[in-house]
N, C-alpha and C positions, 0 to 999 in steps of 0.2 A: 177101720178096715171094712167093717158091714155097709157103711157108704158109699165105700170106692167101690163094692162089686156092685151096687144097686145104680150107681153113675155110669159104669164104664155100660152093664146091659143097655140102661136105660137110652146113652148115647147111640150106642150102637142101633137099637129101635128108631130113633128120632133122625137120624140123619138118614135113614132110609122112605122116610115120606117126600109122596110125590108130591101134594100141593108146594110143600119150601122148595123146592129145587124148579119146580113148578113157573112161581112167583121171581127164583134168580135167573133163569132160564129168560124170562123177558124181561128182566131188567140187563144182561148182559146181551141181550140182543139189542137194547135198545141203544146201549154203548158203543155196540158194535158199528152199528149206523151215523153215532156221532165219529166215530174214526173213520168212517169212510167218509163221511162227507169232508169233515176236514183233511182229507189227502186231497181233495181236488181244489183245495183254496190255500192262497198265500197267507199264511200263517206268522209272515215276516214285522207286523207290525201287532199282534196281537199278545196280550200280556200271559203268560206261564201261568198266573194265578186264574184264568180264565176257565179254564177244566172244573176249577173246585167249585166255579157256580153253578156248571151243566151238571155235576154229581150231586151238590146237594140237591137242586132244585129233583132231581129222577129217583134217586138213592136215597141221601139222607132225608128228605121231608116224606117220604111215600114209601119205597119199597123196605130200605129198613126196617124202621119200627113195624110194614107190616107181616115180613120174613120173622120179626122177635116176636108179636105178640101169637100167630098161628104157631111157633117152637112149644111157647108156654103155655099158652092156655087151656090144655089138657094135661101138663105133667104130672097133678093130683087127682083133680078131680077124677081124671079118666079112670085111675086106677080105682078111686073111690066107687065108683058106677059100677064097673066092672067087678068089685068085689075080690080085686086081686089082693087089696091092702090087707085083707085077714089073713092071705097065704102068706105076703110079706113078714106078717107079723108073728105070723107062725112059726116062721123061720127065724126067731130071734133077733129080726129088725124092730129097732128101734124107732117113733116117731123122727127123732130128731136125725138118723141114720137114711128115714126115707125121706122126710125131706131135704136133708143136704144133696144126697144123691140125685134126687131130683132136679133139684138148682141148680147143683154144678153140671149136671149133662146138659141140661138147657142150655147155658149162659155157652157152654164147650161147642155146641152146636153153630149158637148165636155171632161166636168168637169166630168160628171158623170160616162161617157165610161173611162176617163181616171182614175180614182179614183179606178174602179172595177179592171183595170190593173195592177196598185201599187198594190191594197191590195191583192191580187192573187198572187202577187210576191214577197211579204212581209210573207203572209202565208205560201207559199212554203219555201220562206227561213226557217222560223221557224221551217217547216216538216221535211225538211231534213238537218239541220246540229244543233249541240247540241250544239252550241254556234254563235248569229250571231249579229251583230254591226248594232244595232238599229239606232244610230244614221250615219253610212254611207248608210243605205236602205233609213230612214226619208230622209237624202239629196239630194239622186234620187230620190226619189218618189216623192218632189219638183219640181225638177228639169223637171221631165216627163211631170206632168201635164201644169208648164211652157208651154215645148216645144206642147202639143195638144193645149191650149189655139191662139199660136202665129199660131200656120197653121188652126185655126177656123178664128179668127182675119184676116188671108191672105186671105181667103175665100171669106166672109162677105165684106172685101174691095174689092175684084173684082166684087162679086155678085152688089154694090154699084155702080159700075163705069162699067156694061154691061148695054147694051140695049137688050141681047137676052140671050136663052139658050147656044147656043154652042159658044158665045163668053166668055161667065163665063165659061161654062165648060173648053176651051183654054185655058182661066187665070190661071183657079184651074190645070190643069197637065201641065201645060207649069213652074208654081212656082215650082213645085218639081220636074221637067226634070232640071230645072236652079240649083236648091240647090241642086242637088244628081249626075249628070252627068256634068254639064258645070260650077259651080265656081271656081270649084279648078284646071281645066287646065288654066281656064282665070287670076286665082291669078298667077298659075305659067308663064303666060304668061307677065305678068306685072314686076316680078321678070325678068325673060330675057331681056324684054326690057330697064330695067333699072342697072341690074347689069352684062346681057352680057354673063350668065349662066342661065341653070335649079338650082333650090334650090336642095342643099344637106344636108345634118344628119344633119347639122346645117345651120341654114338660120337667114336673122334679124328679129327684132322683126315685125319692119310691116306685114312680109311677112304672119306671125301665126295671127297676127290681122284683117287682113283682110279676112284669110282663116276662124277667127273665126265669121265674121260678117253674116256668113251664119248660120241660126239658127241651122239646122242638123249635122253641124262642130262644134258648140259652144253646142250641146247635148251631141255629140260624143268623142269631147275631157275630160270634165267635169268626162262624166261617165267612159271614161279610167281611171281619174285619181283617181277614187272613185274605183274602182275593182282594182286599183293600176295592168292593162295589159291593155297593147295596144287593142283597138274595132276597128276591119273592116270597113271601109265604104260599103254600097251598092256593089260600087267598088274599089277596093283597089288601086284610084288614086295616093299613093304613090309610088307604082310600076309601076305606069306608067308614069305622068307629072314628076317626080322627080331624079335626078341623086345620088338616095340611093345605095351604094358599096350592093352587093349583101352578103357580109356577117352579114348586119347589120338584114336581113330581117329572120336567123336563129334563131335570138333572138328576136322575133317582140316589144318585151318590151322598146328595144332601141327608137323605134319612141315615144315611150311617150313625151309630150311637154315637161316637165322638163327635157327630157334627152336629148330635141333638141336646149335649150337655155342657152346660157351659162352664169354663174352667177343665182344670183335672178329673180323669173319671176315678170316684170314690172306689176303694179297694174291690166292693160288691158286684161293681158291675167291669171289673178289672176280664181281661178271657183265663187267668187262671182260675178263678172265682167260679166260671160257669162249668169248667172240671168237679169243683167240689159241688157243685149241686145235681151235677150229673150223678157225681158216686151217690150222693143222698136219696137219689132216684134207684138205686139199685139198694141201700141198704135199708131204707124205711119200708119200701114195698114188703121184703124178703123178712123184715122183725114182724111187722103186720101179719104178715099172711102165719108164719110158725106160730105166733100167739095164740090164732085163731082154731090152726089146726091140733094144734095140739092140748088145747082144751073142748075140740069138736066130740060130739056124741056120735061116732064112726059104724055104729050097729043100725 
């Protein structure tokens, strides 16, 4: 009960910050723009699954995670700086009491940004194409919320394990400089060391498992294979860290994971698979960060 009243304030505080609404504000303007242009084009020939590349590439790869991590990455700390947690504590809050409440306002925030996102994306679909597969929108639109939940969770565990403002803020863009610019040279860097080449069109299985352990790799693969077309990363580090024949990239559909594993894809790199490491992203951050806090020295 002492968590629910420290979640429902805490929500209530959080959803009234201007930078998040700020940051959705031109992500839904930029939507807006995609719907306008597509009213003025023949749409007759163009695949339903086609939306979900424009939202990840605007949404899922960029504005999401960075609408979750600006959510979290004050939910403790701040209160720690500020010296509110003594009052908290005064009040017969529990550590474990503040940080659930915490978490849970966060992630309720994160939920709700990202829910208006789906269904924006799910209505557009609807607007503009006369037939559209409900149940491959429902599976990303899953999938999306997942992935805001686990970068609120990444948050929230750094905000737990700072002692100031600008060391959570470091945590919070230091995680998505790591997931967006540096996993996937260091996968590929792992791959050389070990097999004596850059990875080509076809690599082993570890080599995609590990590239999937990155949550924004395990969004991005997923929702390729749901728009059934190869999605861009941020950076298109296949053209860079990878020894791909130049003619493969004319047809960028070729890099699809199924077209880069040969035989059956191993249960790991299955799209339910990239769920459960999504949730792993939301529950490892969140055991981390409470361990830390709550053997922290708070005076």
């Amino acid at each position: 009960m002492s968590s629910t009243l420290i979640a429902r304030k805490d929500f209530e505080d959080a959803v009234r910050s201007r930078l998040v609404w700020a940051v959705m504000g031109v992500f839904l303007f930029l939507m807006a723009l995609v719907a306008v242009s597509a009213s003025t084009q023949d749409l007759s020939e163009v695949e339903p699954t086609q939306l979900i590349v424009t939202v990840t590439n605007i949404g899922g790869l960029l504005f999401i995670p960075i609408v979750s991590l600006i959510v979290g990455y004050m939910a403790i700390v701040g209160e720690r700086q500020s010296g509110s947690l003594r009052v908290l504590f005064g009040l017969s809050h529990s550590r474990w009491d503040v940080f659930v409440g915490k978490f849970v306002s966060r992630l309720g925030v994160v939920f709700v940004a990202t829910l208006l996102t789906v269904a924006l994306t799910v209505g557009m679909a609807v607007a503009m194409f006369d037939s559209v597969p409900l149940g491959t929108y429902l599976g990303y639109s899953a999938l999306t919320i997942l992935l805001g939940l686990a970068f609120a969770a990444i948050a929230v565990g750094v905000s737990a394990v700072s002692t100031s403002r600008m060391q959570a803020m470091g945590g919070a863009i230091g995680s998505y400089v790591v997931f967006s610019l540096i996993w996937h040279p260091l996968v590929a860097g792992v791959h050389y060391l070990l097999e004596g080449s850059m990875p080509g069109l076809e690599a082993p299985e570890w080599y995609f498992l590990l590239l999937r352990l990155n949550p924004l790799d395990a969004y991005r693969q997923v929702s390729s294979e749901l728009a059934d077309q190869f999605i861009w990363g941020i950076i298109g580090m296949e053209n860079i860290v990878e020894d791909i024949p130049d003619a493969a990239f004319e047809n960028p559909d070729t890099l699809l994971l199924s077209n880069r594993v040969s035989g059956d894809l191993p249960f790991y790199l299955s799209d339910w698979f990239a769920a459960v490491i999504l949730l792993a992203w939301i529950v490892v951050p969140l055991a981390i960060g409470y361990w830390r806090f709550d053997g922290a020295d708070l005076n």
